[in-house]
mmCIF file of the N, C-alpha and C atoms, coordinates in Angstrom:
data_MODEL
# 
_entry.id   MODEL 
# 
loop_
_atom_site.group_PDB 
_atom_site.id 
_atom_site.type_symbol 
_atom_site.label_atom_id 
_atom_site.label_alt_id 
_atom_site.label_comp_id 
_atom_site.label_asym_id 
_atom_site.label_entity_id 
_atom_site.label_seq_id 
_atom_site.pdbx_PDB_ins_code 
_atom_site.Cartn_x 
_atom_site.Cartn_y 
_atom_site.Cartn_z 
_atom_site.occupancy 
_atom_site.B_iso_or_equiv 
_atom_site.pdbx_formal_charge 
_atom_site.auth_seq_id 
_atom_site.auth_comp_id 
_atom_site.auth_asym_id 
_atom_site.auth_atom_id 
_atom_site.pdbx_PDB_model_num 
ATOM 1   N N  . UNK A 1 1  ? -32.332 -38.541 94.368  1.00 0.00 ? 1  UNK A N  1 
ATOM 2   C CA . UNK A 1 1  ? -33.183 -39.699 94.351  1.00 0.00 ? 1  UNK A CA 1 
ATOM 3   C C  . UNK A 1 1  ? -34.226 -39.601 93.240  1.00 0.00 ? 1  UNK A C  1 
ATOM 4   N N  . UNK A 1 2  ? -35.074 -38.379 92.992  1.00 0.00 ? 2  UNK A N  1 
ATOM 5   C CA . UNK A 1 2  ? -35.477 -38.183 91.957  1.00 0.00 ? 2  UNK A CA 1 
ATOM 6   C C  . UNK A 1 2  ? -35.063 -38.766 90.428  1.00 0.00 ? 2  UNK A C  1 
ATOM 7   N N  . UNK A 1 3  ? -34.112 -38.002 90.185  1.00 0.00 ? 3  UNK A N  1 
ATOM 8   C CA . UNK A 1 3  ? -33.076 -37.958 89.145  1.00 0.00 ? 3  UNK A CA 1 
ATOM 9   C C  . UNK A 1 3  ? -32.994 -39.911 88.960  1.00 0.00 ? 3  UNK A C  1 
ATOM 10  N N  . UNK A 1 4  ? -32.608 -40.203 90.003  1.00 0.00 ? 4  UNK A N  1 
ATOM 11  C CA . UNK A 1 4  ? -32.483 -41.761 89.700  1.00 0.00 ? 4  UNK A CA 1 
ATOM 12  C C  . UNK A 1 4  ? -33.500 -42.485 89.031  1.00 0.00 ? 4  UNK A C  1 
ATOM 13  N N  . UNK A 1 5  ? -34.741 -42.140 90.151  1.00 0.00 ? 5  UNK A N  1 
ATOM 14  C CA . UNK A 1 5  ? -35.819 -42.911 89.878  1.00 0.00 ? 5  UNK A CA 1 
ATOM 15  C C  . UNK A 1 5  ? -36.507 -42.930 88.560  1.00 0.00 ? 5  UNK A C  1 
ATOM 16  N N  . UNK A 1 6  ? -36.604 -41.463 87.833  1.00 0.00 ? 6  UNK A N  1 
ATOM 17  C CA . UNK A 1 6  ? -36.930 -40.927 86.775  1.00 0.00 ? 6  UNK A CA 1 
ATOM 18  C C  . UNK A 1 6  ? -36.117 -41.941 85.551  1.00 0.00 ? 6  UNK A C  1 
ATOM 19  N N  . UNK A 1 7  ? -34.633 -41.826 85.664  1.00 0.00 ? 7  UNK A N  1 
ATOM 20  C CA . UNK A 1 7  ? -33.421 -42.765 84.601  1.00 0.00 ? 7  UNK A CA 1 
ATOM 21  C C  . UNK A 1 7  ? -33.981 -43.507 85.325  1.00 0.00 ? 7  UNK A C  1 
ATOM 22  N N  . UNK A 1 8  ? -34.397 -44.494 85.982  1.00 0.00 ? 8  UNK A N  1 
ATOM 23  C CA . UNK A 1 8  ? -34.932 -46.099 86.002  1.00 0.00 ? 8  UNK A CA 1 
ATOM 24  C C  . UNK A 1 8  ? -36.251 -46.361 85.179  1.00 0.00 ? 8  UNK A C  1 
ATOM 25  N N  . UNK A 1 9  ? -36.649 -45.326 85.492  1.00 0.00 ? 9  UNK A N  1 
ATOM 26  C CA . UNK A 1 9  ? -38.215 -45.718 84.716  1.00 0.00 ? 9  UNK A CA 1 
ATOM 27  C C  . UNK A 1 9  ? -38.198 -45.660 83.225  1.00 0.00 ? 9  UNK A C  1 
ATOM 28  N N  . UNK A 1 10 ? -36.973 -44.553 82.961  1.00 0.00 ? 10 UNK A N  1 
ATOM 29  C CA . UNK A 1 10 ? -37.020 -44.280 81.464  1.00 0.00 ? 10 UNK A CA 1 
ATOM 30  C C  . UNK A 1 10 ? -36.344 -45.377 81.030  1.00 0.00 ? 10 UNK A C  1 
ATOM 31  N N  . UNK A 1 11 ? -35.423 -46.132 81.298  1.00 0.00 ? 11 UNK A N  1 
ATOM 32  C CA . UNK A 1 11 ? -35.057 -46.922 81.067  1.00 0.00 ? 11 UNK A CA 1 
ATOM 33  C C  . UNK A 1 11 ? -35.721 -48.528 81.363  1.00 0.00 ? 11 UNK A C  1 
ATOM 34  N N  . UNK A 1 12 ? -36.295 -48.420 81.775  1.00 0.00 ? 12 UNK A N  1 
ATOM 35  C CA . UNK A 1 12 ? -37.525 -50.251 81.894  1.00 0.00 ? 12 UNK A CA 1 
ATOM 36  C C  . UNK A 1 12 ? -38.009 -49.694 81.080  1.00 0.00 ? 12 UNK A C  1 
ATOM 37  N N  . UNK A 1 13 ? -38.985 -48.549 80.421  1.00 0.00 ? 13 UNK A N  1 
ATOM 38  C CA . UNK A 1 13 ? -39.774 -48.271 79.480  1.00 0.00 ? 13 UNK A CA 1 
ATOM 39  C C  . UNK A 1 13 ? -39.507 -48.631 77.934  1.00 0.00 ? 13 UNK A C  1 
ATOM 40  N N  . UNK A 1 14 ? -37.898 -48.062 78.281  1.00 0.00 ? 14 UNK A N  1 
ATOM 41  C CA . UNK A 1 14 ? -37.188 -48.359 76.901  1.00 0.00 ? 14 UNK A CA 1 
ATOM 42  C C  . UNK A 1 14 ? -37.003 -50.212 76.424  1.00 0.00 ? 14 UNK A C  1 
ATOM 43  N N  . UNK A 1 15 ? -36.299 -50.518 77.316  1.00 0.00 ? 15 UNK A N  1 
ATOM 44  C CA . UNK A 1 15 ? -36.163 -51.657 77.198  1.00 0.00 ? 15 UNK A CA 1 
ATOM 45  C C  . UNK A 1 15 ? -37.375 -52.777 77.397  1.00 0.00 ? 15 UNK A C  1 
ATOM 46  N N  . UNK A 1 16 ? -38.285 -52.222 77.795  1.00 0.00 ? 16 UNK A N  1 
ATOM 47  C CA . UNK A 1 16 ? -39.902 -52.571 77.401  1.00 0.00 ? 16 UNK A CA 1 
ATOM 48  C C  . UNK A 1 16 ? -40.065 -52.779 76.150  1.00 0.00 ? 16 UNK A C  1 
ATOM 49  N N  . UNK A 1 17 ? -40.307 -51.558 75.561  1.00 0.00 ? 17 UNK A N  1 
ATOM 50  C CA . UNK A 1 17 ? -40.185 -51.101 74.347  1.00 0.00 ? 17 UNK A CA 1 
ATOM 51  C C  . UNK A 1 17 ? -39.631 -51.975 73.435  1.00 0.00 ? 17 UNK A C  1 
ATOM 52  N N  . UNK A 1 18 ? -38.341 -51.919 73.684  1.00 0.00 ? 18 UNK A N  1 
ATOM 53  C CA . UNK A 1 18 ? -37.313 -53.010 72.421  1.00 0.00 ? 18 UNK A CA 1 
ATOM 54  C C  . UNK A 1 18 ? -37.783 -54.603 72.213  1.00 0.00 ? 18 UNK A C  1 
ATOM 55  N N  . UNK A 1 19 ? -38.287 -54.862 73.315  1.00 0.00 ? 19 UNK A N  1 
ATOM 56  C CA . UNK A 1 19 ? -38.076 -56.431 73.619  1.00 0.00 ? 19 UNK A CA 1 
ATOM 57  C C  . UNK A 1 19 ? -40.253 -56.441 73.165  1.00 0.00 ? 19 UNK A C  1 
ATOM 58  N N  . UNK A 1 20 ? -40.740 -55.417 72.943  1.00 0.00 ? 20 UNK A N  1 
ATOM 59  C CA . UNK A 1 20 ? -42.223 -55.393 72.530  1.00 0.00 ? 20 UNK A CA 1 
ATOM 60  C C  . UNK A 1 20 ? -41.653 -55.346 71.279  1.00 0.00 ? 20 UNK A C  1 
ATOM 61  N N  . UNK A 1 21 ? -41.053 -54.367 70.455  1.00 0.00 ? 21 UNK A N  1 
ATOM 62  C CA . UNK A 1 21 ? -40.980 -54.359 69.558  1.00 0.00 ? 21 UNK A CA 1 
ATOM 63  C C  . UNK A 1 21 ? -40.334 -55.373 68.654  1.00 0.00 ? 21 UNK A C  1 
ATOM 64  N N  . UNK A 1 22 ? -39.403 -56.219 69.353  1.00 0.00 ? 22 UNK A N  1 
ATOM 65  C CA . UNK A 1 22 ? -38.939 -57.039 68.758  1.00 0.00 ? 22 UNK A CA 1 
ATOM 66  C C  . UNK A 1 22 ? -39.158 -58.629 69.032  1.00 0.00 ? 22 UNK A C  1 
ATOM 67  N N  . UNK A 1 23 ? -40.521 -58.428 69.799  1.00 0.00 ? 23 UNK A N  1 
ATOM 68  C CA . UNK A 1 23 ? -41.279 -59.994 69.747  1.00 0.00 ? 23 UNK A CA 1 
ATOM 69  C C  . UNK A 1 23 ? -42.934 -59.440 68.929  1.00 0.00 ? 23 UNK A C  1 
ATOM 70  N N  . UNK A 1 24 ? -42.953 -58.655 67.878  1.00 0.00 ? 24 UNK A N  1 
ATOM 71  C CA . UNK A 1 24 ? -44.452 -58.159 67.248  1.00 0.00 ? 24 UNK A CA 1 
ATOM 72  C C  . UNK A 1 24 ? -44.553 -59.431 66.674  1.00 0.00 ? 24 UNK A C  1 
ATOM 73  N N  . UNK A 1 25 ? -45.795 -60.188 67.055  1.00 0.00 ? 25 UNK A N  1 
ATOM 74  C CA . UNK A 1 25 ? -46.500 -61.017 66.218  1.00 0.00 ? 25 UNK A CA 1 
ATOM 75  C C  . UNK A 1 25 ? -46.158 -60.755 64.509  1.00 0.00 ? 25 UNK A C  1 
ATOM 76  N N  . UNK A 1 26 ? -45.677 -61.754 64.188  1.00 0.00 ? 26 UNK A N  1 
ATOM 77  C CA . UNK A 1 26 ? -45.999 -61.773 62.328  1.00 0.00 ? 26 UNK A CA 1 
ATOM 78  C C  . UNK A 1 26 ? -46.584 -62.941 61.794  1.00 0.00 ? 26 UNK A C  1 
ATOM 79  N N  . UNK A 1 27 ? -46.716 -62.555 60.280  1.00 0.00 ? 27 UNK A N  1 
ATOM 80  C CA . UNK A 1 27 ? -47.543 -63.881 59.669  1.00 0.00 ? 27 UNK A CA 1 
ATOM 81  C C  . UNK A 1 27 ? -46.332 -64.764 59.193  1.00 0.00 ? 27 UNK A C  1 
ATOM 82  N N  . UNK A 1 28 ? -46.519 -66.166 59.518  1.00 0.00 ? 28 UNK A N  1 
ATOM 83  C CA . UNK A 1 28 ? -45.564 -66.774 58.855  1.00 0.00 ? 28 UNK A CA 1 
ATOM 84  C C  . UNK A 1 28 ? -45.878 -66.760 57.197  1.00 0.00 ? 28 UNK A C  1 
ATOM 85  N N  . UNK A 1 29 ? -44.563 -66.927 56.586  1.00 0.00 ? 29 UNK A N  1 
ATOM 86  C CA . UNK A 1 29 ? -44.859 -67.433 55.421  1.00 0.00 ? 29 UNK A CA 1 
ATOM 87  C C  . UNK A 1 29 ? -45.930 -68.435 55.115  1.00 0.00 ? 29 UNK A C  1 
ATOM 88  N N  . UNK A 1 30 ? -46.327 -69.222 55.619  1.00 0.00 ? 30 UNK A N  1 
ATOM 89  C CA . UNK A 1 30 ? -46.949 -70.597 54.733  1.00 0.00 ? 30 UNK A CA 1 
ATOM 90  C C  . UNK A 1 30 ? -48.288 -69.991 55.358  1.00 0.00 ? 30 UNK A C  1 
ATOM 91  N N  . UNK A 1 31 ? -48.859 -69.354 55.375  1.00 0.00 ? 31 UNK A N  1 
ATOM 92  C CA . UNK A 1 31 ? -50.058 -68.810 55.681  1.00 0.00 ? 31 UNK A CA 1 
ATOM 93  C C  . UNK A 1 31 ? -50.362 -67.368 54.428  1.00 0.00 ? 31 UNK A C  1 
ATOM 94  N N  . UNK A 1 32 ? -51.642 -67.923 54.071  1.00 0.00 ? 32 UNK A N  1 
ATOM 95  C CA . UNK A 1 32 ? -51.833 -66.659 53.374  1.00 0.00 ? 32 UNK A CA 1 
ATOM 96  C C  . UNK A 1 32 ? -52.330 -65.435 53.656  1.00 0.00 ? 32 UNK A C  1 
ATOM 97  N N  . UNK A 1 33 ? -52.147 -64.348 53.345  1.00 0.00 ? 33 UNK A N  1 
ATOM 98  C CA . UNK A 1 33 ? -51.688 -63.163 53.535  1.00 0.00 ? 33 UNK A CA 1 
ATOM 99  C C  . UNK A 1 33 ? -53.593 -62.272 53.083  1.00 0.00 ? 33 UNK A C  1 
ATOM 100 N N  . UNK A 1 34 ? -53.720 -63.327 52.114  1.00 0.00 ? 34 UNK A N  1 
ATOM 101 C CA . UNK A 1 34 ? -54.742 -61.823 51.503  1.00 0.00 ? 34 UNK A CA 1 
ATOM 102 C C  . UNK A 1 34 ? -56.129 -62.664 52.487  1.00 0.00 ? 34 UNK A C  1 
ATOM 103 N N  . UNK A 1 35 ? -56.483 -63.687 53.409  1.00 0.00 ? 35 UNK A N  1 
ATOM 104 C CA . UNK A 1 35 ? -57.341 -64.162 54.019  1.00 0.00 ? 35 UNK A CA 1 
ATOM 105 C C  . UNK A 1 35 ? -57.967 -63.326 54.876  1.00 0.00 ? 35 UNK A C  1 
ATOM 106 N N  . UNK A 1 36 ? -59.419 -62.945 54.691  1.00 0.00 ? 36 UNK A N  1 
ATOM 107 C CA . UNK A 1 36 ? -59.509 -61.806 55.635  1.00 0.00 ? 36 UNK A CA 1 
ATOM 108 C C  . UNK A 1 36 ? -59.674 -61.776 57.129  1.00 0.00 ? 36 UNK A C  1 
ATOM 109 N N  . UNK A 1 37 ? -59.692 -63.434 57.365  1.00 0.00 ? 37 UNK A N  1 
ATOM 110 C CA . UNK A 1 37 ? -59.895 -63.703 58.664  1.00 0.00 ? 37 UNK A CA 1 
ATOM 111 C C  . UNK A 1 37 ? -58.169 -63.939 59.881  1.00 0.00 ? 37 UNK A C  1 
ATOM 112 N N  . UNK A 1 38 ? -57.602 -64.136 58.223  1.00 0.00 ? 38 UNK A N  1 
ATOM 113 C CA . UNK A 1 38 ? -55.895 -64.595 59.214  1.00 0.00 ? 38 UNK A CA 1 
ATOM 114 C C  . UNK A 1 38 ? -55.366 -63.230 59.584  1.00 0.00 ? 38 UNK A C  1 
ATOM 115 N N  . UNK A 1 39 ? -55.930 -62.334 58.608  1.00 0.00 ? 39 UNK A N  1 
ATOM 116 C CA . UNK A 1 39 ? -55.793 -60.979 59.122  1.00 0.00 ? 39 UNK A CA 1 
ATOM 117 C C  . UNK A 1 39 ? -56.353 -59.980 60.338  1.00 0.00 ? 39 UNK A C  1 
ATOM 118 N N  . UNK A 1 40 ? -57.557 -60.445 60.376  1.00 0.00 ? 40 UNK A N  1 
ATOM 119 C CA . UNK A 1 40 ? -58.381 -59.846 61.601  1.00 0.00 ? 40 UNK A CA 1 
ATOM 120 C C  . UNK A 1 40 ? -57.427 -60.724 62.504  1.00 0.00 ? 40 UNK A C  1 
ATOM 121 N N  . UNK A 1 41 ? -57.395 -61.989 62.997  1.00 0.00 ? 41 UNK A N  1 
ATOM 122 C CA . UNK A 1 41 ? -56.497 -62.529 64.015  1.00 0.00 ? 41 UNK A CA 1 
ATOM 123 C C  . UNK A 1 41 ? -55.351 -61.470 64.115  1.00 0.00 ? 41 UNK A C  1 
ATOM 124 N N  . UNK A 1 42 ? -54.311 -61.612 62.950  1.00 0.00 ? 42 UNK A N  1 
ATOM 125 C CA . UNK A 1 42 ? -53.112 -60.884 63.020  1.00 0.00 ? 42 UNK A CA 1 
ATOM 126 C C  . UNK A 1 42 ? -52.936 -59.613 63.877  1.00 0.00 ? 42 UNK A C  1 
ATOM 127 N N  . UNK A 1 43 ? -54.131 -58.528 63.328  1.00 0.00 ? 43 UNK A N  1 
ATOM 128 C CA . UNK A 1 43 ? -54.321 -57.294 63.673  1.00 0.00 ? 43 UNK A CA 1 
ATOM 129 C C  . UNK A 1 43 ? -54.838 -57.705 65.472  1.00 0.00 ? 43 UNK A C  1 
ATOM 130 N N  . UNK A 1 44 ? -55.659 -58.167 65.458  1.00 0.00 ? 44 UNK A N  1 
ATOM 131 C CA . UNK A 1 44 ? -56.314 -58.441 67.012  1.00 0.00 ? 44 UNK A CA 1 
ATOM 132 C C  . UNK A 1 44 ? -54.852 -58.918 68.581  1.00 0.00 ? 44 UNK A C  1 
ATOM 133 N N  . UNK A 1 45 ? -54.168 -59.706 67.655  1.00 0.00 ? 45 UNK A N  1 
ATOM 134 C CA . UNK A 1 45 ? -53.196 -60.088 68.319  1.00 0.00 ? 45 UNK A CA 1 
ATOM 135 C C  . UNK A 1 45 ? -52.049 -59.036 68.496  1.00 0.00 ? 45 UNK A C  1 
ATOM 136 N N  . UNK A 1 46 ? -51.886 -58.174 67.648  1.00 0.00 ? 46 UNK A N  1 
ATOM 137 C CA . UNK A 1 46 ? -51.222 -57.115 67.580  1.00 0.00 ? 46 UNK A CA 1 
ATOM 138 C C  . UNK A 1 46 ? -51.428 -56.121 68.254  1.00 0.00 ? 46 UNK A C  1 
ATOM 139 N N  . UNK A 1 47 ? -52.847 -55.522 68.687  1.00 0.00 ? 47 UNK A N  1 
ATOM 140 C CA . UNK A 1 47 ? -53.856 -55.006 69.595  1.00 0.00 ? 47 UNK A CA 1 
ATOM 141 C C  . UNK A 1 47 ? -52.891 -55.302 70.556  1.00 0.00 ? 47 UNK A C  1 
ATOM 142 N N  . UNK A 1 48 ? -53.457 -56.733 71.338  1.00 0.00 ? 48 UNK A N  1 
ATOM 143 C CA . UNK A 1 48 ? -53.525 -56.960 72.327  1.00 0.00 ? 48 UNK A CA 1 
ATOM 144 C C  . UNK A 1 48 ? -51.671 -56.836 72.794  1.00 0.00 ? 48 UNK A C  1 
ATOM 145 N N  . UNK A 1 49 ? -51.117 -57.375 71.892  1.00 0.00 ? 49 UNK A N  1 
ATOM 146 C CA . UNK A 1 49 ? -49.207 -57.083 72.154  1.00 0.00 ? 49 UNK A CA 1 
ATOM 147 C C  . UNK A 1 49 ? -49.085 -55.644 72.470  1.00 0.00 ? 49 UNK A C  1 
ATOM 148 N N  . UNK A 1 50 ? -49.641 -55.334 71.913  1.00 0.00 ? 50 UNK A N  1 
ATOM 149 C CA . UNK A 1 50 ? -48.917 -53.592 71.910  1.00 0.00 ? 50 UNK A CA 1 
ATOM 150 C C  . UNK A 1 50 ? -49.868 -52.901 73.531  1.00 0.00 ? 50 UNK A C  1 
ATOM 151 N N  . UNK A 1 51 ? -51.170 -53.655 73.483  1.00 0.00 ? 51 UNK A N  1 
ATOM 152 C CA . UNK A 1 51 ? -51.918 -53.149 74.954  1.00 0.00 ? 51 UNK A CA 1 
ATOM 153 C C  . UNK A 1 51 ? -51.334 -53.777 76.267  1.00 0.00 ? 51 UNK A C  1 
ATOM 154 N N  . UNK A 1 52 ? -50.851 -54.542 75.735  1.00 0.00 ? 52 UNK A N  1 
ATOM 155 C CA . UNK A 1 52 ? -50.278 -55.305 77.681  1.00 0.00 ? 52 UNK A CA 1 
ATOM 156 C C  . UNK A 1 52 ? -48.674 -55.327 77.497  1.00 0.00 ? 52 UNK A C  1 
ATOM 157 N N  . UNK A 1 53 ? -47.537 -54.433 76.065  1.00 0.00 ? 53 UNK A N  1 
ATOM 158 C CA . UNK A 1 53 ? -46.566 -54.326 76.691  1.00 0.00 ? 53 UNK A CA 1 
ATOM 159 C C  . UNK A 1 53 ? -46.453 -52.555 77.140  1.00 0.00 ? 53 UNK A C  1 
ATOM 160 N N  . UNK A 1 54 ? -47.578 -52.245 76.938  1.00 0.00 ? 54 UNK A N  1 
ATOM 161 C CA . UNK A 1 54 ? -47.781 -50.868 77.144  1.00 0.00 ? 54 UNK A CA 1 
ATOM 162 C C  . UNK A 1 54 ? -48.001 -50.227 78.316  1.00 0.00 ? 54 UNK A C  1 
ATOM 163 N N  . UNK A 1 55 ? -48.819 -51.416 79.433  1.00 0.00 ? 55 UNK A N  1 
ATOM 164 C CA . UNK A 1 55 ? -49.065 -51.888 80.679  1.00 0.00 ? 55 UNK A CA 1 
ATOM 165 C C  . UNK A 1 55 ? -47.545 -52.241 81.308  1.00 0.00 ? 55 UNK A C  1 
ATOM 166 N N  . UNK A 1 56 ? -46.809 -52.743 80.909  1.00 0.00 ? 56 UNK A N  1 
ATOM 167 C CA . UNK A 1 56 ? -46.076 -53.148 81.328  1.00 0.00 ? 56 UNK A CA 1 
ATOM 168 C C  . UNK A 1 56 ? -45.112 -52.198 81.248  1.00 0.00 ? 56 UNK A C  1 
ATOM 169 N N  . UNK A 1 57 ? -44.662 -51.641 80.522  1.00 0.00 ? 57 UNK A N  1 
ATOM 170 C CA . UNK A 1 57 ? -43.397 -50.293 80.280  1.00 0.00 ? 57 UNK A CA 1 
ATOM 171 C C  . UNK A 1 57 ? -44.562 -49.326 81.483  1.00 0.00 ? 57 UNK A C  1 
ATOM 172 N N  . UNK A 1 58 ? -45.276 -49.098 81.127  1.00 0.00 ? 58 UNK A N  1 
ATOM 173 C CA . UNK A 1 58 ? -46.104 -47.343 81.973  1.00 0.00 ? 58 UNK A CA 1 
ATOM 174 C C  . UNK A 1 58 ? -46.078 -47.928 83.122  1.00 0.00 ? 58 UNK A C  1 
ATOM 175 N N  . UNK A 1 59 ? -47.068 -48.723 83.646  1.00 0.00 ? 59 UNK A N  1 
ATOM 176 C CA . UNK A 1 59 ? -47.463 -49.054 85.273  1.00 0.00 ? 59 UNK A CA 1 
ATOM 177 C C  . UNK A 1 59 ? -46.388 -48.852 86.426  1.00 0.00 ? 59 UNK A C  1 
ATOM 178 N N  . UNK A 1 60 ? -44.905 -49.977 86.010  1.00 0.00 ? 60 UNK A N  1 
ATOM 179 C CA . UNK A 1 60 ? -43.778 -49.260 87.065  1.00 0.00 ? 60 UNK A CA 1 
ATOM 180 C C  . UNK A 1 60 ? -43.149 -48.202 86.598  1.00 0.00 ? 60 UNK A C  1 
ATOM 181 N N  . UNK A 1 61 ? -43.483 -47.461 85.633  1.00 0.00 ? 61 UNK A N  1 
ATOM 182 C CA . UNK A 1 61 ? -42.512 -46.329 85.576  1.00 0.00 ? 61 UNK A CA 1 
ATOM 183 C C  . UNK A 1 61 ? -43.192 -45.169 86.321  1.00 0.00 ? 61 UNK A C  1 
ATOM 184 N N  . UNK A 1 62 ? -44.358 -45.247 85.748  1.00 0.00 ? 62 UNK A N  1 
ATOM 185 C CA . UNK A 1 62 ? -45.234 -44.226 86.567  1.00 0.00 ? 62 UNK A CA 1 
ATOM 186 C C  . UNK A 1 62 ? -45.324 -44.835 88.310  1.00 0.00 ? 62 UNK A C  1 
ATOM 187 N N  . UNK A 1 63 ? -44.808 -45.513 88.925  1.00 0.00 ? 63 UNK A N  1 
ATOM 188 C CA . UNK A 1 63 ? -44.643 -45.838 90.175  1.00 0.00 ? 63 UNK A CA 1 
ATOM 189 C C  . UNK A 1 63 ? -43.887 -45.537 90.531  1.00 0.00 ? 63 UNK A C  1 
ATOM 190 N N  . UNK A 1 64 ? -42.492 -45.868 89.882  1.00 0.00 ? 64 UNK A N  1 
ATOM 191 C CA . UNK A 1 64 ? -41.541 -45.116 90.185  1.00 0.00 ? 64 UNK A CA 1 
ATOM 192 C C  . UNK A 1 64 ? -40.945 -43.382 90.223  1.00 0.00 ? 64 UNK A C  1 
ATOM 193 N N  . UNK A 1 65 ? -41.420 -43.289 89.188  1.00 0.00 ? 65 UNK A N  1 
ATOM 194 C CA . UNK A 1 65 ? -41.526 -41.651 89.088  1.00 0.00 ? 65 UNK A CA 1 
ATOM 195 C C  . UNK A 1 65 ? -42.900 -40.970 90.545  1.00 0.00 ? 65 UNK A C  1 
ATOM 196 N N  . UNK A 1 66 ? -43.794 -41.399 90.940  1.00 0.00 ? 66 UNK A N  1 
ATOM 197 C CA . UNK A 1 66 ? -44.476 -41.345 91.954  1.00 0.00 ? 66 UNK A CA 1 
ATOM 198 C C  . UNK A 1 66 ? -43.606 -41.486 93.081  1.00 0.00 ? 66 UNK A C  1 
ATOM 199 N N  . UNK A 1 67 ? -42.993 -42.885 93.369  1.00 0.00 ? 67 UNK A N  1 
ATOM 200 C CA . UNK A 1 67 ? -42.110 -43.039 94.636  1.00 0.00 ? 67 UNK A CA 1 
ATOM 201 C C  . UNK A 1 67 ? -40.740 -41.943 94.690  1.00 0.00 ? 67 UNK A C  1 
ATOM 202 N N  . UNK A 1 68 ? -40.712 -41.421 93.402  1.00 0.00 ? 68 UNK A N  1 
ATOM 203 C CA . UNK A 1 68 ? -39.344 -40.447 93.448  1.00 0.00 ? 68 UNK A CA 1 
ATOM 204 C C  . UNK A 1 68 ? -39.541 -39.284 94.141  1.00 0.00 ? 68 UNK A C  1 
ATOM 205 N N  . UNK A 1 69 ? -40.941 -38.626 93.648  1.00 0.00 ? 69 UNK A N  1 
ATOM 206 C CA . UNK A 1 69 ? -41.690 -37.639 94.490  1.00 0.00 ? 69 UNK A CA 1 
ATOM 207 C C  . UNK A 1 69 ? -41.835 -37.719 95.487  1.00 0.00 ? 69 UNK A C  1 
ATOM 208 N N  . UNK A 1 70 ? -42.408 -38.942 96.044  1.00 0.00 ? 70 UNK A N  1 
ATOM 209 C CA . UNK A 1 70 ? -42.952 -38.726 97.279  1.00 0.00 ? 70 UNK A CA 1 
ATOM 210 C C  . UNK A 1 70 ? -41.447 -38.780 98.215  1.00 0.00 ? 70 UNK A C  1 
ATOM 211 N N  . UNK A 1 71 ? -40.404 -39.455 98.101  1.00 0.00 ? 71 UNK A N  1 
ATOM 212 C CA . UNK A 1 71 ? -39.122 -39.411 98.581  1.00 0.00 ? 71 UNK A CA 1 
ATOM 213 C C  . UNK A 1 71 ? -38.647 -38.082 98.857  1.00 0.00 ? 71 UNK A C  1 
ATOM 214 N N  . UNK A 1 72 ? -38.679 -37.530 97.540  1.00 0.00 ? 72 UNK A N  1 
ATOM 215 C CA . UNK A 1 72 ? -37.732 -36.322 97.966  1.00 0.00 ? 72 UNK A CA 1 
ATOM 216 C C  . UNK A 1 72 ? -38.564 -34.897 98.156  1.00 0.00 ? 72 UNK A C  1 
ATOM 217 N N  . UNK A 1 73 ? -39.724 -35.488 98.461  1.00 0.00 ? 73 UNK A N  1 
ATOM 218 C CA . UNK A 1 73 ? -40.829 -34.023 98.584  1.00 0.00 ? 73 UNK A CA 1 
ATOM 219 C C  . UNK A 1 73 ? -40.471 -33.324 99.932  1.00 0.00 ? 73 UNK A C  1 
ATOM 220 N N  . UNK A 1 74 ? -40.392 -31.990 100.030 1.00 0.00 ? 74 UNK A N  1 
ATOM 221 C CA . UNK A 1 74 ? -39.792 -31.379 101.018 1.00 0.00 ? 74 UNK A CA 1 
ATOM 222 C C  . UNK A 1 74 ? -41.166 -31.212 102.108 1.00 0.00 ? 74 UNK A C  1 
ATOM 223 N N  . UNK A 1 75 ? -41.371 -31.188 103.138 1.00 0.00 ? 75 UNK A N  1 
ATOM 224 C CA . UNK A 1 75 ? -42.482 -30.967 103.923 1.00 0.00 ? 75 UNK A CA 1 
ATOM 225 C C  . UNK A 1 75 ? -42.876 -29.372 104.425 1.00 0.00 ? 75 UNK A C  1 
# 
């Protein structure tokens, strides 16, 4: 049960991961690039992507890896 729970978590993490990494905020073209304010946005928004899919991959994995323990903990 361990063993399971552990490959579940590693795996939502991962696939967390992919689907964060492959929705990263970018600048469109028709926006300019050297603006120092479209940039602070850019970066800020990027922050915040990478802080709440980070929340999202850790929180159930580390639950699950918790519920794996407490399952198969011997008394």
């Amino acid at each position: 049960m361990r063993l399971a729970t552990v490959l579940l978590g590693c795996a939502w993490s991962a696939a967390v991961a992919w689907y964060g990494w492959t929705t990263l905020p970018q600048l469109p073209l028709d926006v300019s690039a050297s603006d120092p304010a479209t940039l602070d946005a850019l970066n800020s928004a990027r922050v915040m992507h990478g802080a709440t899919f980070a929340a999202i991959a850790l929180v159930p994995a580390a639950v699950l890896f918790w519920l794996g323990g407490r399952l198969t903990r011997k008394t």
